[in-house]
Backbone bond lengths (Angstrom), bond angles and torsions (degrees), N, CA, C in turn:
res aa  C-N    CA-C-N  psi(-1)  N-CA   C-N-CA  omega(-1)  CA-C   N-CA-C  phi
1 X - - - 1.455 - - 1.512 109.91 -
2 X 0.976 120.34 162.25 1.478 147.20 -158.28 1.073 118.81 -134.42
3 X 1.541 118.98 86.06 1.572 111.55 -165.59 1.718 113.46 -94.06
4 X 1.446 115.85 1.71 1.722 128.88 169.42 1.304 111.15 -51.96
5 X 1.458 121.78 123.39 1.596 116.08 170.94 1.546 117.18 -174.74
6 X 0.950 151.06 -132.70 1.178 136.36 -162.94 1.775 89.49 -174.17
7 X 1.497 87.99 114.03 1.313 100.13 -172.19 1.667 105.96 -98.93
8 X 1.406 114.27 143.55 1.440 116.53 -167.97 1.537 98.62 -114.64
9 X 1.436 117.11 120.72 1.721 145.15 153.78 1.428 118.43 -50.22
10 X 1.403 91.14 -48.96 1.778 103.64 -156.64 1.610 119.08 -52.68
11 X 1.409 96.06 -20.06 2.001 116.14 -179.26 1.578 97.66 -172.44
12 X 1.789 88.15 139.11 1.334 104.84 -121.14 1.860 84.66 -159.68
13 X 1.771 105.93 88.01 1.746 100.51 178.77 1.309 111.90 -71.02
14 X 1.399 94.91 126.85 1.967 100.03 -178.09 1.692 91.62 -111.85
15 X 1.226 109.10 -21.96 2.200 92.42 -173.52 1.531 101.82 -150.37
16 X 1.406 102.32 141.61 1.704 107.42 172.49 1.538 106.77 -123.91
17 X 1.173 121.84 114.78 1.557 99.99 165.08 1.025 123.53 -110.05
18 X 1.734 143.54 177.92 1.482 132.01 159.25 1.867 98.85 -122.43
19 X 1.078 90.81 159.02 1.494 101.83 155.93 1.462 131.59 -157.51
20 X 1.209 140.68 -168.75 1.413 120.16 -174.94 1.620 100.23 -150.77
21 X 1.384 101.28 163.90 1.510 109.98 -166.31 1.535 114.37 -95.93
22 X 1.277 150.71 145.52 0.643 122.92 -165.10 2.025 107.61 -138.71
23 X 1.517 105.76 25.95 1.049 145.41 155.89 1.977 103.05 115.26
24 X 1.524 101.41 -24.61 1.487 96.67 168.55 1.339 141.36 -100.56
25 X 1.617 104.95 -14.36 1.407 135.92 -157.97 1.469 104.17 -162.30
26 X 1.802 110.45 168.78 1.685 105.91 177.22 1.762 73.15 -118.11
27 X 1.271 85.09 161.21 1.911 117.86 177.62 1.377 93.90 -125.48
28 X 1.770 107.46 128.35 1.781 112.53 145.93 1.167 104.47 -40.61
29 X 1.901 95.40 149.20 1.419 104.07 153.99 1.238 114.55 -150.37
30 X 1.232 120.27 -9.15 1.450 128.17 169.50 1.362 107.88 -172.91
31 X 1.856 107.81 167.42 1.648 104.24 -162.67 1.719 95.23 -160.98
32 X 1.584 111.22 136.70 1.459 101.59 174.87 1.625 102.48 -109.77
33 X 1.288 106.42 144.61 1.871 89.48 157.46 1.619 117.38 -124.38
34 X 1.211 123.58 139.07 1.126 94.62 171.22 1.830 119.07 -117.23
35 X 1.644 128.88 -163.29 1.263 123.83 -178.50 1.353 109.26 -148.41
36 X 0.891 143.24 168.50 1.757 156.08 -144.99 1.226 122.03 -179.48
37 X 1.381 110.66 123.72 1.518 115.78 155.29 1.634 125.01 -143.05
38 X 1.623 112.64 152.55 1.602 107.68 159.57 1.706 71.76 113.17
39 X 1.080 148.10 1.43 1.640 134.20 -170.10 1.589 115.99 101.44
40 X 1.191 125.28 -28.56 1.302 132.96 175.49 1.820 122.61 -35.49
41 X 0.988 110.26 144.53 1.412 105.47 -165.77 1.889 103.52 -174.28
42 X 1.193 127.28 -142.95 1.360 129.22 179.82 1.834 112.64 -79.93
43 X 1.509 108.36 126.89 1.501 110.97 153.97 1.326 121.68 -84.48
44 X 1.072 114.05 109.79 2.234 109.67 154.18 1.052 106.47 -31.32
45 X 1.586 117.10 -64.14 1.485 126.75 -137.42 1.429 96.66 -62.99
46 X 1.209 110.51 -47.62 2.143 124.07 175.63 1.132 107.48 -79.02
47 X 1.040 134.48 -46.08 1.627 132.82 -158.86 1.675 109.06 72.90
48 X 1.114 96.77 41.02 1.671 100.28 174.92 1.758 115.83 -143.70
49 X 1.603 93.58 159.42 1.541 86.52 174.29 1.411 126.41 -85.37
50 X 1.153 136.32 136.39 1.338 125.94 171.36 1.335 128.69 -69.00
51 X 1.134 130.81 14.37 1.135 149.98 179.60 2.245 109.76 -13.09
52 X 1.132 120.91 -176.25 1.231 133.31 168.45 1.845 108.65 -135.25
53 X 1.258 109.33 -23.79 1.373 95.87 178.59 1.640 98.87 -173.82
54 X 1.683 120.42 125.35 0.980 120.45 166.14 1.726 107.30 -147.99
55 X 1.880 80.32 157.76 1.904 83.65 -150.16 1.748 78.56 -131.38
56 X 1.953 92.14 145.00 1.076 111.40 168.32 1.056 133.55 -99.59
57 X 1.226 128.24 103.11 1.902 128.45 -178.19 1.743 130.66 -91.74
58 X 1.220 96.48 156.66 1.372 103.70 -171.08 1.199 92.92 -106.72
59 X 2.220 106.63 163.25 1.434 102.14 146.89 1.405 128.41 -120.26
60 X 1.253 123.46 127.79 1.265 123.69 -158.13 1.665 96.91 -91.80
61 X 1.440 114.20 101.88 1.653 127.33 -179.36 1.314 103.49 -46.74
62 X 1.447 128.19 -57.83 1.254 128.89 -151.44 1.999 101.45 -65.25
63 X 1.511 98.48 -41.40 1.378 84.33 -142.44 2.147 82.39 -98.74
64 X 1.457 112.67 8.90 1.623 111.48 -168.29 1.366 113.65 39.23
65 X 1.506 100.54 65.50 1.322 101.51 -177.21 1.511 104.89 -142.29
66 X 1.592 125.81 152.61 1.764 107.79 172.75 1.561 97.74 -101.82
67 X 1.133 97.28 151.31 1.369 116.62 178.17 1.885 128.58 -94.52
68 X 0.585 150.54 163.81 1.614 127.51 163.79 1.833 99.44 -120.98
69 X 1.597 93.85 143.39 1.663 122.49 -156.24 1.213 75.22 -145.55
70 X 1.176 142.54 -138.94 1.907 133.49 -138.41 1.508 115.90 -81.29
71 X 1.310 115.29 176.29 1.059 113.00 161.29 1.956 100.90 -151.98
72 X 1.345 110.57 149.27 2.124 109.23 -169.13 1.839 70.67 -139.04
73 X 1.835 87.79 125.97 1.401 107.92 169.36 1.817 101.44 -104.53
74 X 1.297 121.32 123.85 1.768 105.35 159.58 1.418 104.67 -93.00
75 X 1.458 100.05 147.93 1.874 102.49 160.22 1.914 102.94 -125.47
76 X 1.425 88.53 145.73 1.453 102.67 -173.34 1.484 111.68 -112.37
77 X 1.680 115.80 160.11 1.684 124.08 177.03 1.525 100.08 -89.95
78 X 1.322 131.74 -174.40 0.692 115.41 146.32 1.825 163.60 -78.45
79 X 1.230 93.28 3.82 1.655 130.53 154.02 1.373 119.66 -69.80
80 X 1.561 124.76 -0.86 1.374 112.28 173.97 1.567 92.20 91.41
81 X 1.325 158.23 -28.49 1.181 155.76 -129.81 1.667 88.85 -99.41
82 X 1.703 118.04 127.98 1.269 110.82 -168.07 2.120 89.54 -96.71
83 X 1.481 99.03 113.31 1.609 102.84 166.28 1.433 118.99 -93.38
84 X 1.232 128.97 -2.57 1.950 115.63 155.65 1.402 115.39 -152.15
85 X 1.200 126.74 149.13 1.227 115.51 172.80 1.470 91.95 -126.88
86 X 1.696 114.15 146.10 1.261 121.71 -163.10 2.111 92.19 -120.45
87 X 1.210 106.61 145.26 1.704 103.88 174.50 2.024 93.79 -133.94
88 X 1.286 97.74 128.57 1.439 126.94 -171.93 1.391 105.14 -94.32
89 X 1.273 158.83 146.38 1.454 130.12 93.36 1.427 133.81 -83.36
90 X 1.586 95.91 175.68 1.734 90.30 -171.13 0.962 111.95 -100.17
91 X 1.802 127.26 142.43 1.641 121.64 -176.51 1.468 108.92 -119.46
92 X 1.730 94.69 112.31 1.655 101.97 -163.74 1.560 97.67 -53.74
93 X 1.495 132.78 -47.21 1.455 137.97 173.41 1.798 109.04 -16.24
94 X 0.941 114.74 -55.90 1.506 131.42 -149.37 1.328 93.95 -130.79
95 X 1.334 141.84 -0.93 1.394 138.57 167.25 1.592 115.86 54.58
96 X 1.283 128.32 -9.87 1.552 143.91 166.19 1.017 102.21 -84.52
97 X 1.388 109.65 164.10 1.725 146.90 172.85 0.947 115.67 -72.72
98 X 1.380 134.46 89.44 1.440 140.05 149.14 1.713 130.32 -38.64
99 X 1.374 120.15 120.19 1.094 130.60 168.32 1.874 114.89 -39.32
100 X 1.008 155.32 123.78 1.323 160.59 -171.91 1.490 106.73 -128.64
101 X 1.755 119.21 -111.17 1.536 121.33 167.47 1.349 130.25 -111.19
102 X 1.325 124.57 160.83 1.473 108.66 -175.80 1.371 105.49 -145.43
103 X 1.512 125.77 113.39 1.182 126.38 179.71 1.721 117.28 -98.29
104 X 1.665 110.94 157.10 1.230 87.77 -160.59 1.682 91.74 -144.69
105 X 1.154 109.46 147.45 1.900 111.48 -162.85 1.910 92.94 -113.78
106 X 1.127 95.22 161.64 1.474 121.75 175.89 1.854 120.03 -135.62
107 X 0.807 90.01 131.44 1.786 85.69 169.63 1.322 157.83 -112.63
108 X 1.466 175.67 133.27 1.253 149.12 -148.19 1.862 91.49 -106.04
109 X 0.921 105.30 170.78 1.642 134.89 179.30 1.582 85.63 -49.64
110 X 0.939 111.12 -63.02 1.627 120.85 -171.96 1.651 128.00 -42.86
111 X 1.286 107.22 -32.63 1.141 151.84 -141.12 1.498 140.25 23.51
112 X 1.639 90.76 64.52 1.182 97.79 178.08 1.470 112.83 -107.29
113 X 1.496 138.14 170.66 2.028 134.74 -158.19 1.594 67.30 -89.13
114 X 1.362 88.79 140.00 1.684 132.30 144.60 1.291 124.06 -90.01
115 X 1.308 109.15 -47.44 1.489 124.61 -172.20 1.770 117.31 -149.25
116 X 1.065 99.75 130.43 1.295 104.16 178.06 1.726 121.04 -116.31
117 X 1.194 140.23 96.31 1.350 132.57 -155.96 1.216 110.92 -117.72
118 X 1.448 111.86 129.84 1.747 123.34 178.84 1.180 132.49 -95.12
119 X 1.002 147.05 140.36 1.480 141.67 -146.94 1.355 116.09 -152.30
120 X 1.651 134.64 132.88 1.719 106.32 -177.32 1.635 77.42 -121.99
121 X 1.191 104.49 176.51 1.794 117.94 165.17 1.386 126.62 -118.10
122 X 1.631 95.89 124.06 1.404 114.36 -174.25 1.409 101.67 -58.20
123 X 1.527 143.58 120.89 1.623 141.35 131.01 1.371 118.40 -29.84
124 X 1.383 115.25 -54.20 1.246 109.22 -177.02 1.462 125.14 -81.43
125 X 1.012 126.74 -16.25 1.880 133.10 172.77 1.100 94.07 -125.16
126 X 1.376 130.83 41.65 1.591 136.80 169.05 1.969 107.90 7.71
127 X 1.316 113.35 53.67 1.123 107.63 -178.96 1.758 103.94 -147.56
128 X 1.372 108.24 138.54 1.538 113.67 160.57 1.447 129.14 -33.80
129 X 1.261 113.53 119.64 1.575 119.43 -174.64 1.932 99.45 -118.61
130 X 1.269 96.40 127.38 1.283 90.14 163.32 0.976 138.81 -82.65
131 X 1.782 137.77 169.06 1.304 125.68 -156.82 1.794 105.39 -154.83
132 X 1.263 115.66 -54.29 1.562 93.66 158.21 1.623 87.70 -171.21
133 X 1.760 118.75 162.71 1.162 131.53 169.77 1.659 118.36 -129.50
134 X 1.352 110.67 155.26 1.492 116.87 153.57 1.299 120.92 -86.37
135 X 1.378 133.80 153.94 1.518 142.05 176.94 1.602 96.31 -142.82
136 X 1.611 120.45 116.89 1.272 127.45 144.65 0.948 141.71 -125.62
137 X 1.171 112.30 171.95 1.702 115.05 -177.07 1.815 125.35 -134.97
138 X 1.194 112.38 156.87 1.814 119.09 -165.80 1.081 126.30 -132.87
139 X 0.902 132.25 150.65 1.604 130.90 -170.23 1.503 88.08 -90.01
140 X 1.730 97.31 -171.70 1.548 109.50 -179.40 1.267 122.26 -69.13
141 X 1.746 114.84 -20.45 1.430 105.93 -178.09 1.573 101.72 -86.88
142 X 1.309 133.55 -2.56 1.244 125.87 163.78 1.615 101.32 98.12
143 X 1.420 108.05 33.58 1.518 106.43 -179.94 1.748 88.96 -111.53
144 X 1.392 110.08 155.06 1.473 117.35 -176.34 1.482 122.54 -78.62
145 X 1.298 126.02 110.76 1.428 98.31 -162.90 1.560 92.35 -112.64
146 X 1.344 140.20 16.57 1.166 121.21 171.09 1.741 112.19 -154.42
147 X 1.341 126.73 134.67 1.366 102.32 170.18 1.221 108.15 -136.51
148 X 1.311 128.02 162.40 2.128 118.41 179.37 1.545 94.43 -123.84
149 X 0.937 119.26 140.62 1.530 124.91 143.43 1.645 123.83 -95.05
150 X 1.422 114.73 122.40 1.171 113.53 -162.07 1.753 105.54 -133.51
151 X 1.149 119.68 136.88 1.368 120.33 -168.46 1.555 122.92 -126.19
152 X 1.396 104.23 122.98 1.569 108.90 -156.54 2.029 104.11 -72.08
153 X 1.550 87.33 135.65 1.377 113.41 -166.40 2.308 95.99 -91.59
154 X 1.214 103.15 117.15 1.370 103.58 175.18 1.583 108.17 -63.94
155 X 1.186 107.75 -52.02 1.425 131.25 -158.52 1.803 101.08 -47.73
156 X 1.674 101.81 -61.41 1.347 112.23 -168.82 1.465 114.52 -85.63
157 X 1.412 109.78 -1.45 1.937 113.11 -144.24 1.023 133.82 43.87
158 X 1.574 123.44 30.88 1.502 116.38 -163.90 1.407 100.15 -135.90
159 X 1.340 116.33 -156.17 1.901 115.12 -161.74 1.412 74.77 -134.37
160 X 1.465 99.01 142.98 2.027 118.48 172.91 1.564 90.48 -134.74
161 X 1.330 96.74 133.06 1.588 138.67 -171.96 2.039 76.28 -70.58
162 X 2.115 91.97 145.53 1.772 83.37 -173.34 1.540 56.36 -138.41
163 X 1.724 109.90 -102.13 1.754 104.04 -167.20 1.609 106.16 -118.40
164 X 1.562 85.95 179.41 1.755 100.83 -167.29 1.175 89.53 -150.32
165 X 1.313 103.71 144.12 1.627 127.29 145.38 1.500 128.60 -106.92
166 X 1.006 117.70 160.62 1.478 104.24 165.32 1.556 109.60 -161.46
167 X 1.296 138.76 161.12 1.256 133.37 -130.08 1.420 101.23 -162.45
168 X 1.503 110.89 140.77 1.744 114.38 178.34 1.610 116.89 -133.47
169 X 1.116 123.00 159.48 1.264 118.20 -160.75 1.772 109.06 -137.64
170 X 1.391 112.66 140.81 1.485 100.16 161.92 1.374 128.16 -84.38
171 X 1.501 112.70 -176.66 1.178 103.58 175.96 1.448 129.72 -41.82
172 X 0.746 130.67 -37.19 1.660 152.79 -175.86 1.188 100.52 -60.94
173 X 1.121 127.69 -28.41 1.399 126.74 -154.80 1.978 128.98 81.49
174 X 1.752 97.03 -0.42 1.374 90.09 176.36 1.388 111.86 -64.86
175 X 1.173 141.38 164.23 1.112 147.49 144.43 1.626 123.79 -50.48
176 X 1.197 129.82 82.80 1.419 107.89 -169.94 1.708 114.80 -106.23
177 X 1.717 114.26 37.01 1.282 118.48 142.78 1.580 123.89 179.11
178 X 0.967 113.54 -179.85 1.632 108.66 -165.07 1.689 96.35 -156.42
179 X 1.484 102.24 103.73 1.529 128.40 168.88 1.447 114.12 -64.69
180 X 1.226 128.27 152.74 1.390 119.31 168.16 1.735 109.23 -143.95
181 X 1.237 118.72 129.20 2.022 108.70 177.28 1.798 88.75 -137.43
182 X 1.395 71.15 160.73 1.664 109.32 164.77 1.341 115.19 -109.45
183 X 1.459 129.62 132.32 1.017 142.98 172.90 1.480 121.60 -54.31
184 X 1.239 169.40 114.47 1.672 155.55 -141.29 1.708 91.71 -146.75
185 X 1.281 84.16 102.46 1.670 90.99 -174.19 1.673 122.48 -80.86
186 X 1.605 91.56 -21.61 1.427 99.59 160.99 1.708 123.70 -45.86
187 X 1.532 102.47 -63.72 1.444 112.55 -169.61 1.739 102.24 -99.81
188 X 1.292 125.17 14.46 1.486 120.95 164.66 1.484 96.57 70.74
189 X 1.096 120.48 45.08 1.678 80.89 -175.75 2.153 91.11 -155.52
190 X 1.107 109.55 165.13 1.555 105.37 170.94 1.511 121.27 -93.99
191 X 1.654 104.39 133.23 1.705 102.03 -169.88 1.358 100.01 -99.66
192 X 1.228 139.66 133.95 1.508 137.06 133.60 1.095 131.51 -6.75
193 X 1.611 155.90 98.92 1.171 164.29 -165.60 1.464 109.75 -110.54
194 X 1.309 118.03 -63.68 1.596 117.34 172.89 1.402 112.01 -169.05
195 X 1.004 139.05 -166.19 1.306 161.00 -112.05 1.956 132.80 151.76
196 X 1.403 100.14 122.22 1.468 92.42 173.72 1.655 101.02 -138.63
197 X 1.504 98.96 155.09 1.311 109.13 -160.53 1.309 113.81 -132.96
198 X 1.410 122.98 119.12 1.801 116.94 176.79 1.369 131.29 -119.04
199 X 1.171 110.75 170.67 1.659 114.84 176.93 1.020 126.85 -142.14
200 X 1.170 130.85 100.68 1.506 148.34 177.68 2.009 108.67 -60.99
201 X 1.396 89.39 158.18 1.861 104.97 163.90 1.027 110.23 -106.00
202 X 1.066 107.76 -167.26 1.728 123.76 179.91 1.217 111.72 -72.46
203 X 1.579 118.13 -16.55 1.310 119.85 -173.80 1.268 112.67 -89.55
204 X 1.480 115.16 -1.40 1.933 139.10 -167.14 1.841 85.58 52.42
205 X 1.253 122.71 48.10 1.694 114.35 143.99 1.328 95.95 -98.68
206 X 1.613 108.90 156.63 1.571 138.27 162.78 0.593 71.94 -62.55
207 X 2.083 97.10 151.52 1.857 135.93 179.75 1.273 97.06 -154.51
208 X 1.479 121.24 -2.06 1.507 117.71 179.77 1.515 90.10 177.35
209 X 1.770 94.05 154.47 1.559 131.01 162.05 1.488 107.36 -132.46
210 X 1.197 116.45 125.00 1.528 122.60 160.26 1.943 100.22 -114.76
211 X 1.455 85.81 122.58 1.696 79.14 178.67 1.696 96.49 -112.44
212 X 1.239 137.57 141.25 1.409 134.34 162.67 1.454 112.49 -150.12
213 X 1.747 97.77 140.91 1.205 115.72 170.05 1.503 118.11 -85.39
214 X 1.305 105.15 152.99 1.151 140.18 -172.16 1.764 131.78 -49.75
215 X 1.225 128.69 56.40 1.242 108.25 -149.70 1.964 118.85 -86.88
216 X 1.402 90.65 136.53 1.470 96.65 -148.35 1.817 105.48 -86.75
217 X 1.272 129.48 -4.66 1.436 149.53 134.06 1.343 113.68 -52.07
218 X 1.119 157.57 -26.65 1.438 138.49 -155.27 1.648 80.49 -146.20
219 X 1.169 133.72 -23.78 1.752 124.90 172.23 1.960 91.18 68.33
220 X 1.199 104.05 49.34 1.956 106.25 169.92 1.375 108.07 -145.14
């Protein structure tokens, strides 16, 4: 991923709500808001907001009141590059924000994700447990040519290779395929799953996809 882009100020989502009809009238039923600072606002490049803090509300009919149900914290580098996003819930018990998941980004010089790592939170040893990450990698034009998904093992404490892709490009820079394996923990080693394959014109538009699976009898 490619977190470079040109973030837009000019409009700027601060509230979403929904509601539903109920053949005479619409009724609340839920509402997001969000908040911003430092210039931050919408990426193209992601299709997301950069937000600093947005909270999810309920509406509680009886009492016409909103409630708060989530809350997604981002934290930023100083490049604008969003490195964690934290997800809360709320515990009516204790009326505070509960710890939930917390994802956490990494970057190359370039600035494109290297690593992406997932995390849920233990209640009871009030501490971060890990849960699984991506690791990739890019050539010089900054296109991705490899990524693993790897998933943290309690038992051993360590990360076990699950799947990978990896990806090649022509001159042009189209992409002209996308590998896919499974990890085979039996024999240590990565199996072949499938494959897709393309072909560009002169105009670098797609002119073909061949996608094929893997057949694990004939090893083609």
């Amino acid at each position: 991923l490619n977190e470079k882009s040109n973030r837009s100020t000019s409009s700027r989502l601060i509230n979403f709500g929904s509601s539903t009809y109920s053949g005479t009238d619409y009724f609340f039923t839920d509402s997001s808001v969000y908040s911003y600072s430092n210039g931050r606002g919408y990426a193209p490049a992601i299709q997301s907001w950069l937000f600093d803090t947005l909270i999810d509300l309920t509406y509680d009919t009886a009492t016409s009141t909103w409630k708060n149900s989530y809350r997604f914290i981002e934290y930023f580098d100083a490049n604008n590059n969003d490195t964690a996003y934290l997800e809360q819930r709320w515990n009516t018990g204790s009326s505070s924000w509960t710890n939930s998941s917390r994802n956490t980004y990494h970057y190359t010089t370039a600035g494109n994700i290297d690593t992406v790592s997932y995390r849920s939170w233990n209640t009871g040893s009030s501490t971060w447990v890990n849960s699984n990450k991506y690791v990739s990698t890019y050539d010089v034009n900054n296109h991705i040519t490899q990524w693993v998904y790897l998933s943290w093992n309690a038992g051993t404490l360590a990360w076990d290779n699950y799947d990978m892709q990896y990806y090649a490009y022509d001159g042009n820079g189209n992409q002209t395929m996308q590998n896919g394996l499974h990890w085979n923990s039996s024999s240590t080693t990565w199996d072949s799953s499938y494959r897709s394959l393309y072909t560009y014109d002169g105009q670098h538009d797609q002119t073909s996809e061949n996608d094929q699976i893997y057949d694990t009898a004939t090893h083609s």
